[in-house]
N, C-alpha and C positions, 0 to 999 in steps of 0.2 A: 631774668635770673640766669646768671651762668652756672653751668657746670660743672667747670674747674676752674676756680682761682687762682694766679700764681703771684706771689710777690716775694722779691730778692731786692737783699742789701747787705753791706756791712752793719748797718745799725749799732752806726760804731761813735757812740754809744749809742742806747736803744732809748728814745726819747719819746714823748705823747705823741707828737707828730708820726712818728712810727706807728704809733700804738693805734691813731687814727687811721691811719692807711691800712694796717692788718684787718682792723675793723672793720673798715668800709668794703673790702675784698668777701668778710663771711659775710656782711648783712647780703651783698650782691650775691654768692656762691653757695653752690650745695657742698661743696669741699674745695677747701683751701690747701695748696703749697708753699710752705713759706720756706724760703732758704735764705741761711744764715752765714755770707759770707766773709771771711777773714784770712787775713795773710799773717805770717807769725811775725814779721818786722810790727804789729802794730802792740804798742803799750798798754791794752785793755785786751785781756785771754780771749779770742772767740769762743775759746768755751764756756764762757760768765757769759758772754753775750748772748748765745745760742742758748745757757740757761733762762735767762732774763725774760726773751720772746714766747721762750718756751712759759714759763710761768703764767704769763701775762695773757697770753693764749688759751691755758686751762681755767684760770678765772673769767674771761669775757665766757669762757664756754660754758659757767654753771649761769649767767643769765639767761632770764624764762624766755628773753629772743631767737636765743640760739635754742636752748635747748626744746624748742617746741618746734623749730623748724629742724633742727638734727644736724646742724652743719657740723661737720667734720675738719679736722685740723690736722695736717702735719705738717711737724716743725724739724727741719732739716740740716746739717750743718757742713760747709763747704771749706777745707779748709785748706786747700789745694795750688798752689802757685800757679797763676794764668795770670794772662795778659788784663792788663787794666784799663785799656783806653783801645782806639780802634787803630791809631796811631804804631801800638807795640807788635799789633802782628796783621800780614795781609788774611789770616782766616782769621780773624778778633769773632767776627758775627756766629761763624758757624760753628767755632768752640764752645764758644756761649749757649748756643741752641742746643748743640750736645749734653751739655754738662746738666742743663736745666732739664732735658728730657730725660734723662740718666733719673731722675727721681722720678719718676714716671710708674709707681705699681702697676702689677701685672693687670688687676681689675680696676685700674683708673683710667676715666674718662680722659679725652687729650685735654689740652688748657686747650680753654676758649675764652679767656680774656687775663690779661695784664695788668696787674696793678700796678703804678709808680705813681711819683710826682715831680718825675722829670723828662724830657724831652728826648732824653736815650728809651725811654720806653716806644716811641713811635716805628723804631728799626729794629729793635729785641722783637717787637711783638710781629711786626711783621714776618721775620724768618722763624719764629714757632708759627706763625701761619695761625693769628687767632685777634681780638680784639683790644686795643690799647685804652683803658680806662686812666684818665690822668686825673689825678687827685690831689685837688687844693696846692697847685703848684705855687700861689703866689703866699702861702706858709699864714694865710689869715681867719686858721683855726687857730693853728698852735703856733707862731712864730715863735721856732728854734731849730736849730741845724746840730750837727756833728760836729760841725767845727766850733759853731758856739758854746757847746756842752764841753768840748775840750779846751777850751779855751778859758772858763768857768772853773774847768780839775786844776789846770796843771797853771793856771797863769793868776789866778783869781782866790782861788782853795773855796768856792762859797757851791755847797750846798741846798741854796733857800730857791734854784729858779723854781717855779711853780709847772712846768714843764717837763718837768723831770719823770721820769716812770721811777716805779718804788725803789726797784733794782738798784739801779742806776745812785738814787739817792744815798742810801745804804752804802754802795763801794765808794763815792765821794767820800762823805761822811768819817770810813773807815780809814778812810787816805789823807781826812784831812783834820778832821772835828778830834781837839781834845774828848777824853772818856771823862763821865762824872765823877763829881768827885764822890768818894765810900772811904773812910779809916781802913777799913776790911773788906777782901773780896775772896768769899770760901766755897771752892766748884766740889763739887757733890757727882763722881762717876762712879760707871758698875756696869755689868751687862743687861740684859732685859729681865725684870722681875726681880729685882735685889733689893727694893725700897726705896730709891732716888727719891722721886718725887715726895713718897712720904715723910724720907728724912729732910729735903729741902722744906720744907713747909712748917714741920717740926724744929726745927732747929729757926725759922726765921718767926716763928711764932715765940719762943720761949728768949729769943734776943733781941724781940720787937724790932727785927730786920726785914728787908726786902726779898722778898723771893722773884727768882726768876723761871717758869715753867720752861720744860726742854720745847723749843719750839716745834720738832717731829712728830708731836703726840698733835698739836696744834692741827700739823699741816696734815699728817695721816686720818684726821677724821674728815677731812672733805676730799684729801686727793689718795690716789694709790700710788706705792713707787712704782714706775715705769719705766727709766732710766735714772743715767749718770747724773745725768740733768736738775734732777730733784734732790741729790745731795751738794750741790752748788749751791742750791737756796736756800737749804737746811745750814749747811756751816756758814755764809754771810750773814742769815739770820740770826743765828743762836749768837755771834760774836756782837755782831750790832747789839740786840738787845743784853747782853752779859756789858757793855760798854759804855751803853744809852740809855740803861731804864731810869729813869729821875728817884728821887731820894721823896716819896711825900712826906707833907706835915705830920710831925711826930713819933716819925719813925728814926729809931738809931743809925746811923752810920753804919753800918753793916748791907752787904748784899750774899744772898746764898743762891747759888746756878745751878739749878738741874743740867748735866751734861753739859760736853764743851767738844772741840774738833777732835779730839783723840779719842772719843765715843762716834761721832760721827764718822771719824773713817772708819774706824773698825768693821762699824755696819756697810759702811762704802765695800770693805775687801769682801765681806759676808754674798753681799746681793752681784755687785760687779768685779770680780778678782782680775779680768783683763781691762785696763781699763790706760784711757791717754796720761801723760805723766803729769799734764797741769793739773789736774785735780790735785796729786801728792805736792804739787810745788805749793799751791795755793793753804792745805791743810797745812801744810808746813810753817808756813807765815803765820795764820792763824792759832797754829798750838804755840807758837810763839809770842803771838799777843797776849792768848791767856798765862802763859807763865810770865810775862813782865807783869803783869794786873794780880794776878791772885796773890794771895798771902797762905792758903792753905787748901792743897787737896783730898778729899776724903773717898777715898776707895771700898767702896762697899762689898764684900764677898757674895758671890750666887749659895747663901748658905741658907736661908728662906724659903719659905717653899712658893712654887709655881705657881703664879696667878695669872689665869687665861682671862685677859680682861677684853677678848675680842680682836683689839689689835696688834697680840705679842704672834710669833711667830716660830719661835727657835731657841725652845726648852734646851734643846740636843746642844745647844750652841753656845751654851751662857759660860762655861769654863774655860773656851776654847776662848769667848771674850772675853773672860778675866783677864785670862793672864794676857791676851794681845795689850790689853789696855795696860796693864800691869810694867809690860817690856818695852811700851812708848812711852811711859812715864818714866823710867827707869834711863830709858835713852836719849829722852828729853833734860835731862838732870832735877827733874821737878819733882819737890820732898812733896812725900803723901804719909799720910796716916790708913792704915789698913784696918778694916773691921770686920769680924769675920759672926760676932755670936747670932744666935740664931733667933734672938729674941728683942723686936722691934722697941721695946723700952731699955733696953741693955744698951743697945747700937745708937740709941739717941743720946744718952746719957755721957756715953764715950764721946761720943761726938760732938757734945758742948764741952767736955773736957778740953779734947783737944781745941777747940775754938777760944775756950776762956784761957788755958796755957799761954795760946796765942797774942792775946790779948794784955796779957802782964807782961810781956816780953817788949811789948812797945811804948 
């Protein structure tokens, strides 16, 4: 059993085979390094990439493997222009040793072993001065590369490799997979504790439509936010599933969405106000998806009263997100209906108003 782990890549994109090699470093280590690296000339954000790892990491971590031996995880993101090959600079090695020691905590042990599944691992690991673990180099766990995964986006458009980390799938998907088909598609925002969800559910009840749950209520009952990082999986998820939930037997053509990316940043400026500009780029495209898809937004007022249902946070906050959400809708060009009364049979009631308006219109 090692000590400290370390494993670096672009994980570009972040494939099983990744996902095995990350694994294979905690089953060996009491704490893992992983760094996440990217250069901005590349077509896939390192920062979805660096989300990606990072996700994938938190879920192997609530298995009773890990979590009964304690391993530790940090997921790192390098996004720094350096030399790529040994070729581009006569110090290529000792840059390298630098940059990876540079993640080094104060109370962390040194690495004492190397994960890779390539052959540049034998000269890395030696000028960190620690043990070269090579892993399944000939790819006959998971035969798939980076280049086959991009190769698959950008040349193929297919989705289906079985290979694929969830991430991964999801941004294909969104890059490439028509959305299902719905007659209607009507997003239901507000700040925390307004009624979303109740009015989602109510309105997809009385129109024998599809609901779509906000997926951060999902993600917040098993993970905490922590970083940036977790609102990158929050807005690819809420859009995939706003995009991708299938129509079951019997139900109307209708879909109604608990929140959408201009709820999710909002919360993004909330928790991280300094923050890199690709997340803004990224929401941006996505609150663009939802206004080509929906046919109708419904803006809930914080006019309700407070319910501490364990995981709300920011009573003080809920105004201060209306109106955020209010001035992106507004800046988006995207018509909303506003509800403001205070009585949760009133607010539904309007709210299939405007729905069935909706609906005679087409």
């Amino acid at each position: 059993m090692y000590k400290h782990g370390l494993v670096f890549g672009k994980f570009y994109p972040f494939h099983k085979g990744h996902q095995h090699l990350i694994r294979t470093a905690m089953e060996q280590s009491d704490h893992v390094t992983v760094v996440v690296c990217s250069l901005a000339s590349e077509r896939i954000p390192g920062e979805l990439r660096h989300a990606w790892v990072n996700q994938s990491v938190r879920e192997m971590g609530t298995e009773e493997e890990f979590k009964s031996k304690n391993t530790t995880v940090n997921v790192v993101h390098l996004s720094k222009t350096v030399p790529q090959e040994p070729s581009e600079h006569p110090d290529f090695w000792q840059i390298w040793t630098d940059l990876l020691e540079d993640y080094l905590e104060e109370n962390d042990a040194p690495y004492d072993a190397l994960f890779t599944s390539e052959d540049y691992g034998f000269p890395m690991a030696e000028h960190l001065g620690c043990q070269h673990v090579l892993v399944d180099k000939e790819r006959s766990t998971f035969p798939i590369s980076g280049t086959a995964c991009r190769e698959e986006l950008y040349v193929h458009s297919n989705a289906k490799n079985p290979h694929f980390t969830k991430g991964f799938k999801q941004y294909v998907e969104l890059e490439t997979k028509p959305a299902e088909a719905y007659d209607h598609r009507i997003v239901i925002v507000g700040s925390e504790s307004c009624g979303k969800s109740t009015m989602t559910h109510n309105l997809a009840k009385a129109l024998n439509g599809v609901a779509v749950d906000e997926y951060g209520r999902t993600y917040t009952d098993e993970f905490t936010i922590e970083s940036l990082a977790d609102f990158y999986v929050l807005l690819q998820t809420q859009l995939h599933d706003f995009l991708y939930t299938p129509k079951p037997e019997g139900k109307n053509s209708i879909l109604i969405s608990d929140t959408d990316a201009i709820v999710t940043q909002t919360f993004a400026d909330l928790y991280f106000p300094l923050r890199e500009k690709e997340f803004d780029l990224i929401s941006d495209k996505h609150i663009r998806a939802y206004k080509e898809y929906a046919d109708l937004y419904i803006l809930l007022k914080p006019t309700v009263k407070w319910v501490d249902d364990g995981t709300r946070e920011h009573e003080a906050y809920r105004e201060f997100a209306h109106g955020r959400i209010k001035s992106l809708l507004e800046k988006y060009e995207i018509p909303f209906v506003e509800i403001e009364d205070t009585d949760y049979d009133v607010r539904t009631s309007t709210a299939l108003e405007a729905v069935r308006d909706l609906m005679k219109k087409v």
